[in-house]
BAFI-777745 format. One line per 5 residues: their letters; for each residue x, y, z of N, C-alpha, C, O. Coordinates in steps of 0.1 Angstrom, whole numbers, always signed. Example, Ala and Ser with C-alpha at 12.3 -4.5 7.8 and 13.67 -1.06 7.14 Angstrom:
2
as = +132,-57,+78,+123,-45,+78,+132,-33,+78,+142,-33,+85; +128,-22,+71,+137,-11,+71,+129,+0,+79,+134,+11,+80 $
# end
This chain:
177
xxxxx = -44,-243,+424,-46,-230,+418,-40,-229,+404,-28,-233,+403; -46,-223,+393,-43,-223,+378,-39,-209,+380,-44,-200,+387; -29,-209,+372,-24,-196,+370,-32,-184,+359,-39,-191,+352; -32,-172,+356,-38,-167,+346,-28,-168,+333,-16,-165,+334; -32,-173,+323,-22,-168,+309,-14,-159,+308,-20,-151,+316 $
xxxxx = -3,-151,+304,+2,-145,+304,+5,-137,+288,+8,-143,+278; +4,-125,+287,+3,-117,+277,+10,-129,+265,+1,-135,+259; +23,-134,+261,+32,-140,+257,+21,-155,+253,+21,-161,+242; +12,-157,+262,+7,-172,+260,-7,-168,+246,-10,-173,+235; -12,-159,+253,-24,-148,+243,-14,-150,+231,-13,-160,+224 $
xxxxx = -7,-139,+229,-1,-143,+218,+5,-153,+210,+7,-151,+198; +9,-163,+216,+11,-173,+208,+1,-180,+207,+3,-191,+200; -11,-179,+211,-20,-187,+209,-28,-180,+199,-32,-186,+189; -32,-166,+200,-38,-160,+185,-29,-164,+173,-33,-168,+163; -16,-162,+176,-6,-164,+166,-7,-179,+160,-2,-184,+150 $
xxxxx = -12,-182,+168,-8,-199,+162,-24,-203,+153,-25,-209,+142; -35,-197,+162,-44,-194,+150,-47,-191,+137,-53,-195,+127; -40,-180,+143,-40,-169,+129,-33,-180,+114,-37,-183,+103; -23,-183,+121,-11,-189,+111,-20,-200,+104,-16,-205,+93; -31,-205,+110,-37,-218,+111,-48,-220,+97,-50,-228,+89 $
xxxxx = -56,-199,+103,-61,-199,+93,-54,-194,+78,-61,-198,+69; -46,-188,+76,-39,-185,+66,-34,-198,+58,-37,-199,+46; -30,-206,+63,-27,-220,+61,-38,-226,+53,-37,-229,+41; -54,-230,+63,-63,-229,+51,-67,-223,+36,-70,-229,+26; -66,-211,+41,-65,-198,+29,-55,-202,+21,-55,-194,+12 $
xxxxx = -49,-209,+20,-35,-211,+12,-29,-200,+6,-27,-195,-5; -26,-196,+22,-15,-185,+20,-3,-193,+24,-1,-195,+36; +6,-197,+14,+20,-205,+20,+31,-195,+23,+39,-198,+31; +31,-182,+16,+41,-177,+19,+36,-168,+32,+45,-168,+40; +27,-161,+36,+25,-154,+45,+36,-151,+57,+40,-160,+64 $
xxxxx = +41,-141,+58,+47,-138,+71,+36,-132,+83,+25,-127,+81; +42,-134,+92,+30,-125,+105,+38,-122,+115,+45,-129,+123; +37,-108,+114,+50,-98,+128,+34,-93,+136,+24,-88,+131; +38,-96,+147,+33,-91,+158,+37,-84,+169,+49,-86,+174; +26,-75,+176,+32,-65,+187,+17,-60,+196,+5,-58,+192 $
xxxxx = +23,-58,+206,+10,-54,+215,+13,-38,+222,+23,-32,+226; -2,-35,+220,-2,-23,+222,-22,-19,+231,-33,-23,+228; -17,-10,+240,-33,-5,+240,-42,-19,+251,-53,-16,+254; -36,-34,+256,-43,-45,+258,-51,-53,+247,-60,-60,+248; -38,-47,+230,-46,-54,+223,-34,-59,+214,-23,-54,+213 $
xxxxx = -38,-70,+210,-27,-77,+196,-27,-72,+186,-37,-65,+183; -14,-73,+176,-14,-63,+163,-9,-75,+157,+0,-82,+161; -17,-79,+146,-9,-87,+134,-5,-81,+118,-13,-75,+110; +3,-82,+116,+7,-73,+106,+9,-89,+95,+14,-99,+101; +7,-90,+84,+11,-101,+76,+15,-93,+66,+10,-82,+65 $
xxxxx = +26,-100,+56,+33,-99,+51,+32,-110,+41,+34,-122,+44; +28,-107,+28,+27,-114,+15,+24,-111,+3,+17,-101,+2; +27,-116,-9,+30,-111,-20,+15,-112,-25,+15,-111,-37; +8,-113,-22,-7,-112,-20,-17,-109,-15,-28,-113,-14; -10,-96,-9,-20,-85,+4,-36,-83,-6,-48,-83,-1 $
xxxxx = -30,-81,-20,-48,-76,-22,-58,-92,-21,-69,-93,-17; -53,-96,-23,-65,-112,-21,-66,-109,-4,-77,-108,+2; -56,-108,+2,-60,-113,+16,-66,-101,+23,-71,-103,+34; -67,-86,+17,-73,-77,+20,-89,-76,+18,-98,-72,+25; -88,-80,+1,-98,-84,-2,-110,-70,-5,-107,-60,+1 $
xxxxx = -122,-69,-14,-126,-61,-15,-131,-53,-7,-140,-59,-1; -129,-39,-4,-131,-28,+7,-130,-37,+21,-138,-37,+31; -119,-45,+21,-114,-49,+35,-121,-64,+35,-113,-71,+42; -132,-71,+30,-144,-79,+37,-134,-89,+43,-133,-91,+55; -124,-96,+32,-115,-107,+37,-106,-104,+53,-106,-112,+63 $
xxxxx = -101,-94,+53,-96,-85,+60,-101,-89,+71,-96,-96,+80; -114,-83,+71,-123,-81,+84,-128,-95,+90,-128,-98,+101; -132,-104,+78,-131,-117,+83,-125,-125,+88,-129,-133,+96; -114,-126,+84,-101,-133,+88,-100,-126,+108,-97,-134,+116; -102,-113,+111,-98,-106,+121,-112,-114,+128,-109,-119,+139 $
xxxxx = -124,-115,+123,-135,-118,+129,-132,-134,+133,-133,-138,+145; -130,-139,+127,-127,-150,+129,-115,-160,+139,-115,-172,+144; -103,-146,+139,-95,-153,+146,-100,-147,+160,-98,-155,+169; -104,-138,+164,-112,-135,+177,-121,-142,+182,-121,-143,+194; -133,-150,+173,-139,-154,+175,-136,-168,+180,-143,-173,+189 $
xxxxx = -126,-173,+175,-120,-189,+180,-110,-185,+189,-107,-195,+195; -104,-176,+192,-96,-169,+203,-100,-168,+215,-96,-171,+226; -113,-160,+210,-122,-161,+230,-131,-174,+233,-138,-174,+243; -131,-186,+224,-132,-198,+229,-122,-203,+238,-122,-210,+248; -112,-197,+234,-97,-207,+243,-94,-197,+255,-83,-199,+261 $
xxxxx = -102,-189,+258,-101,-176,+269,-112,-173,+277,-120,-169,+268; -117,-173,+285,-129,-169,+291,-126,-150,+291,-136,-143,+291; -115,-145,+291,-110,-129,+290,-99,-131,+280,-89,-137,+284; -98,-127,+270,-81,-128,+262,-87,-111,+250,-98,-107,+245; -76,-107,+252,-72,-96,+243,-80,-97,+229,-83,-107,+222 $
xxxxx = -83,-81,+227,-87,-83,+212,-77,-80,+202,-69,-71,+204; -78,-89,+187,-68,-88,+179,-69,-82,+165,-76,-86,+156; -61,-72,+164,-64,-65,+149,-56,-72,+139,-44,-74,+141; -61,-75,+129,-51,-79,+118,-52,-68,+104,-60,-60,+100; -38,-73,+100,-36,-59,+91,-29,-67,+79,-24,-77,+82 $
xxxxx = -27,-63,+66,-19,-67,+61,-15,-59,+47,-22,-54,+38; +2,-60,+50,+2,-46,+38,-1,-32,+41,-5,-24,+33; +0,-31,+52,-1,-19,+59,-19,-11,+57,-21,+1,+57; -29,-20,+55,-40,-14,+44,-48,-7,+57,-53,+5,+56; -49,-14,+67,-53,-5,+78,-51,+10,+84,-59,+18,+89 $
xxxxx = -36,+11,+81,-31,+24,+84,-33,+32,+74,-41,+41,+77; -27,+32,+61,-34,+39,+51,-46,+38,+48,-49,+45,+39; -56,+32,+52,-73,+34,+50,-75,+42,+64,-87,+42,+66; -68,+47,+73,-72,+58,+86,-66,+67,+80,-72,+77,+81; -58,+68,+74,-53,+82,+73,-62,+90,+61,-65,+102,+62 $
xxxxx = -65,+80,+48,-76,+87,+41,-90,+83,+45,-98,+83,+36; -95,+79,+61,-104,+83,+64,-105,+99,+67,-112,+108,+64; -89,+98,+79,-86,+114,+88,-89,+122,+74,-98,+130,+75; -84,+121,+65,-84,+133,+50,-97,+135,+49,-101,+145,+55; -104,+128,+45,-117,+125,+41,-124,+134,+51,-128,+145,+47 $
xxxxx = -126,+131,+60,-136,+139,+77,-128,+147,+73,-136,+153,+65; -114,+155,+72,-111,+169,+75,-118,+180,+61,-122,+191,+61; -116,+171,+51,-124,+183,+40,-136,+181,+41,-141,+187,+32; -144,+174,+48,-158,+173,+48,-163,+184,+59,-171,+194,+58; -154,+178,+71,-155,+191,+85,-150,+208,+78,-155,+218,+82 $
xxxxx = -143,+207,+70,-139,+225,+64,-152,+227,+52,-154,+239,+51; -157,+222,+47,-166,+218,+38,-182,+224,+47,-191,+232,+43; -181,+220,+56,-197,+223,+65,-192,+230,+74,-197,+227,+85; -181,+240,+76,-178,+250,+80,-183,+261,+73,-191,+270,+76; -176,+259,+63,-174,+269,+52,-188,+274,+46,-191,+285,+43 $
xxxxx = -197,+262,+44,-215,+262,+41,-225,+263,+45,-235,+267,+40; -221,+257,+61,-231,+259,+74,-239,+240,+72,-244,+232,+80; -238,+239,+60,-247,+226,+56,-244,+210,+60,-234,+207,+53; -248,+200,+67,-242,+189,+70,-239,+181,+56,-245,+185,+46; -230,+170,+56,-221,+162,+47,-225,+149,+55,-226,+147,+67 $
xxxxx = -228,+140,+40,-229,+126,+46,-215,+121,+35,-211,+123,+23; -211,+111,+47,-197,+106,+38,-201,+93,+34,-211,+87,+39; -195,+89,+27,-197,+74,+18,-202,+63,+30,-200,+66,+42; -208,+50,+25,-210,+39,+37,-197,+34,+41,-187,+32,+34; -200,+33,+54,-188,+24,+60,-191,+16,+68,-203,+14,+70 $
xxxxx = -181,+7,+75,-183,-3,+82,-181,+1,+99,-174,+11,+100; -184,-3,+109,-185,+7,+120,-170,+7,+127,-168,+12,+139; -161,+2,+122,-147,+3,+126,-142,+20,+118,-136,+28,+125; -145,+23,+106,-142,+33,+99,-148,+42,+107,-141,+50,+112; -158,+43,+108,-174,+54,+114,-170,+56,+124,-170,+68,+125 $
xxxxx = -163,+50,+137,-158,+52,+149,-143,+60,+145,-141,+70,+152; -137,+57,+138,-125,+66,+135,-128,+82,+135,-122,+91,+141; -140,+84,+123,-144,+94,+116,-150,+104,+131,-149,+117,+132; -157,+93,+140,-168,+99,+149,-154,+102,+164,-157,+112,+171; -144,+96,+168,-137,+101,+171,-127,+108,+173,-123,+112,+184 $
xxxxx = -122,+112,+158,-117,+124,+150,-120,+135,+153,-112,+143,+159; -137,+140,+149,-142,+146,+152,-148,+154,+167,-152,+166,+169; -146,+140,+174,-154,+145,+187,-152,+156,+197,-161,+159,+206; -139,+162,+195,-133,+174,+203,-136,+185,+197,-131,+195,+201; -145,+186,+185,-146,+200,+176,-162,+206,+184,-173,+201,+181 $
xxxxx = -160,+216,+193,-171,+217,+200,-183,+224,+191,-194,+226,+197; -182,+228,+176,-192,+230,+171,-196,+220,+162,-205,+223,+154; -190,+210,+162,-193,+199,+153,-204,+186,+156,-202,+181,+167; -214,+181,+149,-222,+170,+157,-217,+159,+146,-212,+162,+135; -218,+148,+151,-218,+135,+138,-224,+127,+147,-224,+126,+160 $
xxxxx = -228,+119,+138,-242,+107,+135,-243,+102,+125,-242,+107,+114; -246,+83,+131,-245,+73,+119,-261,+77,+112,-268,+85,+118; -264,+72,+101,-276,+67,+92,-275,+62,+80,-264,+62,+73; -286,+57,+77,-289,+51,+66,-281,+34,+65,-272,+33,+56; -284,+20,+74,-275,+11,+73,-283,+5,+61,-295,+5,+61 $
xxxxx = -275,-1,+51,-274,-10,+41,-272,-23,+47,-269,-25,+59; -275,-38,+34,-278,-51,+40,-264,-57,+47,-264,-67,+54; -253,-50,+44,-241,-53,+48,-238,-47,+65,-229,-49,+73; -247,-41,+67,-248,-30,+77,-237,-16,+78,-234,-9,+88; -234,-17,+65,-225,-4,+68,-234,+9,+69,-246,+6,+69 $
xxxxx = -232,+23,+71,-236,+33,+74,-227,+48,+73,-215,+50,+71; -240,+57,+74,-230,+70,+68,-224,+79,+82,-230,+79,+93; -217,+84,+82,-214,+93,+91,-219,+108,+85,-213,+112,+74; -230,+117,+92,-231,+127,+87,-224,+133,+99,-223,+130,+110; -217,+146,+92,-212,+157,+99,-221,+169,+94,-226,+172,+84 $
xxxxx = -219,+176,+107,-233,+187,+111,-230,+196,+121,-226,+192,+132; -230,+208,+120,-229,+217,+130,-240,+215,+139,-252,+212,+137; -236,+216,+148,-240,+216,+162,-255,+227,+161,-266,+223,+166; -254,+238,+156,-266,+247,+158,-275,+247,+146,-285,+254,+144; -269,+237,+139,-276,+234,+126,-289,+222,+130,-287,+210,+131 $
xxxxx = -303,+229,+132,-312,+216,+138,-321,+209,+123,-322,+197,+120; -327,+221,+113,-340,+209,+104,-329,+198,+95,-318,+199,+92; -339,+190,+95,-334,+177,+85,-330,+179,+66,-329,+171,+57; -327,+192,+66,-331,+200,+54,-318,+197,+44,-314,+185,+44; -312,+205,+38,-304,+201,+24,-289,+192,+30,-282,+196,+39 $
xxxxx = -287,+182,+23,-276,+173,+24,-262,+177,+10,-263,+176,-2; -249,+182,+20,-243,+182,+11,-241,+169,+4,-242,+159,+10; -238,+170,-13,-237,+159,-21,-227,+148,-8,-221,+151,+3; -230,+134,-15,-218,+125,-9,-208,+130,-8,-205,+139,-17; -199,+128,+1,-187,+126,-2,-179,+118,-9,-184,+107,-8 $
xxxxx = -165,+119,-19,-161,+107,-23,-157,+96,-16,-151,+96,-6; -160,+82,-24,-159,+71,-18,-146,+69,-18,-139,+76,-24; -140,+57,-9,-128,+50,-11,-120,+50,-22,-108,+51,-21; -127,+47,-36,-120,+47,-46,-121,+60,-55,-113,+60,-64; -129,+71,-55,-133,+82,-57,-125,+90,-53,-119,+89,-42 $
xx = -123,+101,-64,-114,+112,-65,-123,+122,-63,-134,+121,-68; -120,+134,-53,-132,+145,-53,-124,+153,-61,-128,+164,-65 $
# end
């Protein structure tokens, strides 16, 4: 009888990936602190080079994360999913998501009129769509996917039904409203 892996083995084995691919990436200095939370791994890296390894609107980011999961659940038939972060860019890109949805949500209060927010990727769009989801007059819904497949989150009152006037965009990531 094989025993199951144990939290500690997951982790050093994403960890030892992770480090594996950074290593390719020729990240020599990289640090990587980790912590588990939720049934899931947290990698946090640490380098004098967060924007390369963040990379533009996350893609490096997201790949790097895609990738070490993806050779992760080879070595697992069940193993934990793993977030990687670096430079804290994760946390500060939810919190000016949370900003973002809340003046959009006071915004189509205030007008009656639904708000489509900038494209996102559906890690963002789930933030935005579960932010929202306890506001019993509020509806949100993805549309419009681009070749990257990102997508908009429109917010909409609930009793608000024709397809009719769109408030302007919201500002983007790098956009000042």
């Amino acid at each position: 009888m094989t025993s199951s892996p144990t939290l500690q083995d997951y982790l050093q084995s994403a960890q030892t990936i992770l480090t594996n691919l950074l290593r390719l990436l020729e990240f020599a200095d990289a640090r990587i602190e980790s912590a588990v939370a939720d049934g899931q791994i947290f990698f946090q890296i640490e380098t004098a080079d967060a924007g390369r390894i963040i990379g533009r609107n996350s893609q490096t980011l997201d790949a790097i994360q895609f990738l070490l999961n993806r050779l992760f659940s080879r070595q697992y038939e069940e193993s934990p999913y793993c977030v990687v972060d670096a430079g804290q860019y994760r946390a500060r890109r939810r919190e000016k998501l949370l900003a973002d949805a809340n003046e959009a949500l006071a915004r189509v209060r205030q007008n009656g009129r639904p708000c489509r927010m900038p494209l996102l990727n559906a890690m963002e769009r789930r933030i935005i769509h579960q932010a929202l989801k306890d506001c019993p007059d509020i509806r949100t819904h993805s549309e419009n996917e681009d070749a990257e497949g990102r997508k908009r989150v429109v917010i909409s009152l609930v009793e608000y039904a024709p397809e009719g006037e769109l408030e302007p965009d919201a500002p983007g990531p790098d956009e000042s409203a």
